[in-house]
matplotlib code that plots the C-alpha trace (Angstrom):
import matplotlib.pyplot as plt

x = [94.7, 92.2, 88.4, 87.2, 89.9, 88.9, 84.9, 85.7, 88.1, 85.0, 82.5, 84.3, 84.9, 81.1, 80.7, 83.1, 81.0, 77.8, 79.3, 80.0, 76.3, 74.3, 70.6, 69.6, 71.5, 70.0, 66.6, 67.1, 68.6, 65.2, 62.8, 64.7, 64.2, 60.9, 60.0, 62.2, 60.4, 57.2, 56.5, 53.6, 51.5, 52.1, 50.8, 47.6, 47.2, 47.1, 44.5, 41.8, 42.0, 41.4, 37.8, 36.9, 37.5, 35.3, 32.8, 32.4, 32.0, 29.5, 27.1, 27.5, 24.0, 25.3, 27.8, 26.8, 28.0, 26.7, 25.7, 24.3, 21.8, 21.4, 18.3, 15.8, 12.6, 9.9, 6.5, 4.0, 0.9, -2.1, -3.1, -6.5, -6.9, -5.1, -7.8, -10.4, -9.7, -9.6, -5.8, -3.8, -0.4, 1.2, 4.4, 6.0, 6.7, 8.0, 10.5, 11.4, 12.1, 14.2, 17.3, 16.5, 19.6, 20.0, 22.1, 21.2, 23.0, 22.8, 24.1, 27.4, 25.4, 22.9, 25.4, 25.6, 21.9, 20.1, 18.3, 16.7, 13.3, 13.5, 13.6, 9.9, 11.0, 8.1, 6.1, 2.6, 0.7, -2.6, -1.0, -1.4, -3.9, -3.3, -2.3, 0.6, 4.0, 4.5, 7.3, 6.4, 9.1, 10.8, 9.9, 11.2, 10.6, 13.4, 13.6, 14.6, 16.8, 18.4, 19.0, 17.8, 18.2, 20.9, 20.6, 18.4, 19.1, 17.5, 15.5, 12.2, 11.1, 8.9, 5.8, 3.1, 0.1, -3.8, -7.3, -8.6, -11.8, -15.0, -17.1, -19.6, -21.5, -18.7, -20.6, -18.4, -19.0, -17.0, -15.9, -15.5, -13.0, -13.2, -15.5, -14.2, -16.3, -19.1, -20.1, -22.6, -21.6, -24.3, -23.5, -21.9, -24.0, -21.6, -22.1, -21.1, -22.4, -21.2, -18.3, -16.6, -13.3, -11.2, -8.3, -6.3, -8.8, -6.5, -6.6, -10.2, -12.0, -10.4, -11.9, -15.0, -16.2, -14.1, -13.6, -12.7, -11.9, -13.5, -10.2, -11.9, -8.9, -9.6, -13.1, -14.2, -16.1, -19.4, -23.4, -24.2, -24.3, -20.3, -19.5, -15.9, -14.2, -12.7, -9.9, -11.1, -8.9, -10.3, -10.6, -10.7, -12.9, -10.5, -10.1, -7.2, -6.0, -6.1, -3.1, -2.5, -1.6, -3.2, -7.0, -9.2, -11.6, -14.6, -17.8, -20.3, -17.6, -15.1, -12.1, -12.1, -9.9, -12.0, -15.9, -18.3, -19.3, -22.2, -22.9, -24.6, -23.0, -25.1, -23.8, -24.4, -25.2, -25.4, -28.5, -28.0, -31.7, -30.5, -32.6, -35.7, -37.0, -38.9, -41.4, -44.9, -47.4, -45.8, -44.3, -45.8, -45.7, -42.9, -40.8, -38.5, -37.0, -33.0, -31.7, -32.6, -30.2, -30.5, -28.8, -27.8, -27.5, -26.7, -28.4, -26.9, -28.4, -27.3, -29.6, -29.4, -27.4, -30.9, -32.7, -30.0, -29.7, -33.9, -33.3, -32.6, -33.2, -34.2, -37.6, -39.3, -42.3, -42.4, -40.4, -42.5, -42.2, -45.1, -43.9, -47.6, -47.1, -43.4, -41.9, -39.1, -36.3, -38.4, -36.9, -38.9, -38.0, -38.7, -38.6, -36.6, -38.7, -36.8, -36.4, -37.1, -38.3, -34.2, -32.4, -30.5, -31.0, -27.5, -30.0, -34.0, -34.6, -33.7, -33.6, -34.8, -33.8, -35.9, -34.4, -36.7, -35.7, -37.6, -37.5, -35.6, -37.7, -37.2]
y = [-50.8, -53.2, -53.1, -52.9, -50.4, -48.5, -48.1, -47.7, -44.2, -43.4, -43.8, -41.8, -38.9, -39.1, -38.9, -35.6, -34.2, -34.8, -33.1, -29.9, -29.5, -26.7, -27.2, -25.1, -27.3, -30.3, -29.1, -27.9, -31.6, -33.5, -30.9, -31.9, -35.2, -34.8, -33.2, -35.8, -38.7, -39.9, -36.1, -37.7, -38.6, -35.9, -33.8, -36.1, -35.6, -31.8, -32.1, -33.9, -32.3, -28.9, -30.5, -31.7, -28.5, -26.8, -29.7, -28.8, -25.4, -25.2, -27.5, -24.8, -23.3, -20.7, -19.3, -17.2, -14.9, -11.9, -11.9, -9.0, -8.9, -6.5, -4.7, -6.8, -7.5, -5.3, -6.3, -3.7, -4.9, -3.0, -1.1, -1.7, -1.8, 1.9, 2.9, 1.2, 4.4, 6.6, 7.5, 6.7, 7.1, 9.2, 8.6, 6.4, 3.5, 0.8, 3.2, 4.0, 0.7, -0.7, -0.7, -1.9, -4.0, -5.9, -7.7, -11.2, -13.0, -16.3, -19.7, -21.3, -24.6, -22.5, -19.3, -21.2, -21.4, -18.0, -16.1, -12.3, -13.7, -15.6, -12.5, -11.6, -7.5, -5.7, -2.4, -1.7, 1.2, -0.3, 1.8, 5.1, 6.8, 10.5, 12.8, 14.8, 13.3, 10.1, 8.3, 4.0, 1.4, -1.6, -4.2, -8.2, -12.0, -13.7, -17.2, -19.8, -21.8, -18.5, -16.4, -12.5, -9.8, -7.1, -4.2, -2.9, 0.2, 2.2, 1.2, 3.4, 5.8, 9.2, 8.9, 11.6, 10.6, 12.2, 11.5, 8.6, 9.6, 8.0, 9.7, 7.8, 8.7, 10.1, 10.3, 8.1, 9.2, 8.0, 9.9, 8.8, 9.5, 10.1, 7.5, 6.2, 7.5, 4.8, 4.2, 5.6, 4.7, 5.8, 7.6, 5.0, 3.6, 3.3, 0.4, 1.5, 4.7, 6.1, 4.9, 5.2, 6.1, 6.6, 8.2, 10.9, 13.6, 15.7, 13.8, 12.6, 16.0, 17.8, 14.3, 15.5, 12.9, 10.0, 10.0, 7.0, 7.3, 4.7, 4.5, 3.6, 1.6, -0.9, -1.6, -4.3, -1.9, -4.5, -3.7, -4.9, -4.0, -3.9, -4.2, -2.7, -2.3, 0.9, 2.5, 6.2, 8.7, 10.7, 14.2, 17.6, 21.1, 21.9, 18.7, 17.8, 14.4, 13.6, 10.9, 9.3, 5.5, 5.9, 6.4, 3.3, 3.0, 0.9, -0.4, -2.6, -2.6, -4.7, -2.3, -1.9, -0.1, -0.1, 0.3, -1.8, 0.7, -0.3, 0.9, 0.5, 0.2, 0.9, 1.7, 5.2, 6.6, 10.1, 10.8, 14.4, 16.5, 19.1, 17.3, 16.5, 20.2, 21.8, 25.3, 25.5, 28.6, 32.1, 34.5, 38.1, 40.2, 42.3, 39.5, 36.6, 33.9, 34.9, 31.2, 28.6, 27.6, 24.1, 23.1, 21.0, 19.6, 16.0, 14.0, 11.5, 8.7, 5.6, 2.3, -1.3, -2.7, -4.0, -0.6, 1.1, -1.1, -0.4, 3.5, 5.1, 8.8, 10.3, 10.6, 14.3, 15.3, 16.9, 18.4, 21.2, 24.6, 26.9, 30.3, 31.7, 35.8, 35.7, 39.5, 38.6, 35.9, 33.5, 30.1, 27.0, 24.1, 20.6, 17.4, 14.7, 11.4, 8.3, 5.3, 2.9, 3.3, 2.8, 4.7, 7.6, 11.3, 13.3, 16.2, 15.9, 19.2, 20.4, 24.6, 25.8, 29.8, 30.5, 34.1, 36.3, 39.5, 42.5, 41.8, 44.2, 46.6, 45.7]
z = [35.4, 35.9, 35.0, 38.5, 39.4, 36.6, 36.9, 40.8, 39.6, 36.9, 40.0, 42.5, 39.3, 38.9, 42.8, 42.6, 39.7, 41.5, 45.2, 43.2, 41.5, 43.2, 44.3, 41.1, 39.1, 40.1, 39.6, 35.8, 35.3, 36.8, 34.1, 31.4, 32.5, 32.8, 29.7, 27.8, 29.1, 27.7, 26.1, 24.0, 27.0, 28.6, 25.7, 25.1, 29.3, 28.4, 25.6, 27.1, 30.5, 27.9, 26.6, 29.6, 31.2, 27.8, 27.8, 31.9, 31.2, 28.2, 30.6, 33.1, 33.2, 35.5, 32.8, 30.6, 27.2, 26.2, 22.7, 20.8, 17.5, 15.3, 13.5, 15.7, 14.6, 16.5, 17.2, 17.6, 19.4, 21.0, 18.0, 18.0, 21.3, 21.5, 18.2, 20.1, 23.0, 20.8, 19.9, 17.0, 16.3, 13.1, 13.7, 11.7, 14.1, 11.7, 10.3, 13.7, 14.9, 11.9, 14.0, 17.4, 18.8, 21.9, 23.8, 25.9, 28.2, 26.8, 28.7, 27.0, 25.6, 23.9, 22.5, 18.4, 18.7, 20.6, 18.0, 18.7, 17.9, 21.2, 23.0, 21.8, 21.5, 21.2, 21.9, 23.5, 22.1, 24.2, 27.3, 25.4, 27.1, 25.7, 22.4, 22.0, 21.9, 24.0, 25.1, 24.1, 25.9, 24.3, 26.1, 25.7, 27.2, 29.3, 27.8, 29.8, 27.4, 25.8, 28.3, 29.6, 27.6, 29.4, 27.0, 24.5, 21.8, 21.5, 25.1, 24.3, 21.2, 21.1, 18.6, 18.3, 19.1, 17.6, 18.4, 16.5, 14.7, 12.5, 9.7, 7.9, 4.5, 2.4, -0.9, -3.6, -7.5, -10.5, -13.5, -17.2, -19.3, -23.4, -24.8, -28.0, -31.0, -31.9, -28.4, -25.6, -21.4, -19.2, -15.8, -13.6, -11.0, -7.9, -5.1, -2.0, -3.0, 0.4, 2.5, 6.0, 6.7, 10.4, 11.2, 12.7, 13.1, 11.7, 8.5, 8.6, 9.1, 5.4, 3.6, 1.4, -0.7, -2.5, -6.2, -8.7, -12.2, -14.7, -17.6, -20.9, -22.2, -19.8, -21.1, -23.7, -25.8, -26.7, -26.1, -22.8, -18.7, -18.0, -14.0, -13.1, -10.0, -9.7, -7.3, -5.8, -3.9, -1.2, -1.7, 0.4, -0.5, -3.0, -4.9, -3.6, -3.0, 0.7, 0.9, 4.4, 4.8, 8.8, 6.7, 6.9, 4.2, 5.3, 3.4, 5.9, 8.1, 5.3, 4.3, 0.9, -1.9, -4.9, -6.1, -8.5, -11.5, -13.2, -16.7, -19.8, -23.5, -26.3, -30.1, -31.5, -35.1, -36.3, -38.4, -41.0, -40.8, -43.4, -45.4, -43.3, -42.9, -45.2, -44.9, -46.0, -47.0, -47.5, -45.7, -45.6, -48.4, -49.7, -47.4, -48.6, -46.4, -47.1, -44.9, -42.9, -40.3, -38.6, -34.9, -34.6, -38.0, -36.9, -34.3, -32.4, -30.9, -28.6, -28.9, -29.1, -32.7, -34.0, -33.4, -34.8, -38.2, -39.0, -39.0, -41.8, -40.6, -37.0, -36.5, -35.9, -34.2, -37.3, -40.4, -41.4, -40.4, -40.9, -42.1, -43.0, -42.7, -41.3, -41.2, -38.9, -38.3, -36.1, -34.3, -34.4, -31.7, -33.4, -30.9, -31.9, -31.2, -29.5, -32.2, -28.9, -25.4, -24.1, -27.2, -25.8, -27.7, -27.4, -28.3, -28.0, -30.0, -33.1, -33.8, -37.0, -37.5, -40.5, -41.9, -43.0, -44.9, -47.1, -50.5, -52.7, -54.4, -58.3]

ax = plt.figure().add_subplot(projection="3d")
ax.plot(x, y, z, "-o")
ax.set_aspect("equal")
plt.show()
């Protein structure tokens, strides 16, 4: 057979083949042909029509995702203005808003960068206008690069709510504690001697006076005027401390949480007078002094190191006691003198108890 006769009998097979295909047939055999031509450009066409299709969208304004934070930070403004109408609130609100959370719609170009602080979230006590329990919203700003917020959790809290009160002229004092042996501290001079304080009325009408405690530890023990500032509580009738955060403590209208102390330290010695007292002329007759008692038998006194280094006894008014006629035990008050003008006297009398007895008959 020749060539032509042959690829005419190979044509006409191929013609046969093709006349018994069916329609699906054919269709199967042009996808595989399509798939199995150029399949790498096909894929690439697939790819970049995906990211331009997400590029179009994320410049979509008009799309949005909802995107939710967590334990938002809460503003709370109008306090003063609220205090200023007299109401305060004792409730507390920071503890209460700790774990706000809201949702926001935010647009696709800015999801990666909306933050809650956008948002502003915040509550407005300048709108309570009442005491009792009272319901306070959570209220937020719309931005317009980061969306609207759609939800909030919780949306509004309950806070009680008390009349907001002043008192003025709560006496302040301070109390020492155990002065180291050696050394004299005058009474503390206190500036502000009287403060303000404003609060729940509740709170403010127990308060009695404010007390501070001057710790001796914390003094450099030297002669000289010492000024320390020193913390106070606030106390009610019974001494007990009044403790409430919601208490403004005010001194020419500047808050304050401690006092200036003012006091003066001056060295002490201890002087015997056993020895400085002596009787004169004779008690009555068919008597005998049986004792002499003395009290106290050591005087203290507080005065400046110079003063203090010249004595070398206390000085009395005087040292003799006069026991002309004396029948019974008689008590004798002796003044001490001051050394100087400033020196300090622990005790400014001295009591002589001069015992007088009947002698025995011999």
């Amino acid at each position: 057979m020749s060539e032509t006769e042959k690829t005419e009998t190979e044509k006409t097979e191929t013609e046969k083949t093709e006349s018994r295909q069916t329609p699906w047939d054919i269709a199967l055999e042009a996808l595989h042909h399509v798939i199995t031509h150029n399949l790498w450009m096909k894929v690439l066409a697939v790819a970049i029509s995906v990211v331009l299709w997400a590029g179009l969208i994320s410049q979509d304004e008009t799309l949005t995702r909802e995107k939710t934070f967590n334990d938002v930070n809460v503003s709370i403004n109008g306090a003063d203005t609220m205090r200023r109408n007299g109401y305060i609130v004792t409730s507390d609100l920071e503890t209460m808003l700790s774990g706000v959370s809201i949702t926001a719609a935010v647009p696709q170009k800015q999801y990666e960068n909306a933050e809650a602080s956008a948002y502003n979230v915040r509550v407005d006590l300048s709108k309570i206008n009442g005491t009792g329990i009272q319901e306070v919203r959570l209220i937020n700003s719309n931005s317009s690069t980061y969306g609207r917020v759609v939800n909030t959790s919780p949306s509004s809290v309950q806070v009680v709510v008390e009349d907001y009160v002043i008192r003025q002229k709560i006496p302040v004092s301070v109390n020492v504690g155990t002065i180291p042996d050696g050394w004299y501290m005058s009474k503390p001079e206190v500036d502000p001697v009287v403060i303000t304080v404003a609060g729940p009325k509740s709170v403010v009408e127990t308060i009695l006076r404010a007390k501070g405690y001057l710790d001796p530890s914390t003094i450099e023990w030297e002669e000289g005027t010492v000024l320390t500032p020193v913390s106070f509580n606030l106390v009610d009738r019974s001494g007990e401390i009044v403790n409430n955060s919601l208490v403004q403590i005010t001194s020419d209208s500047t808050i304050i949480d401690t006092v200036l102390a003012e006091t003066q330290i001056l060295p002490t010695k201890s002087f015997d007078v056993t020895g400085l007292i002596e009787t004169y002329n004779s008690v009555a007759k068919g008597y005998e002094i049986a004792g002499i008692r003395i009290s106290p038998e050591t005087i203290r006194v507080a005065a400046t190191g110079d003063v203090l280094e010249q004595l070398s006894d206390i000085p009395l008014e005087s040292r003799k006691i006069n026991v002309k006629n004396l029948k019974e035990t008689t008590k004798f008050q002796l003044k001490v003198l001051k050394p100087s003008e400033d020196a300090i006297l622990y005790n400014d009398t001295v009591t002589v108890t001069v015992e007088i007895s009947p002698k025995e008959e011999e």
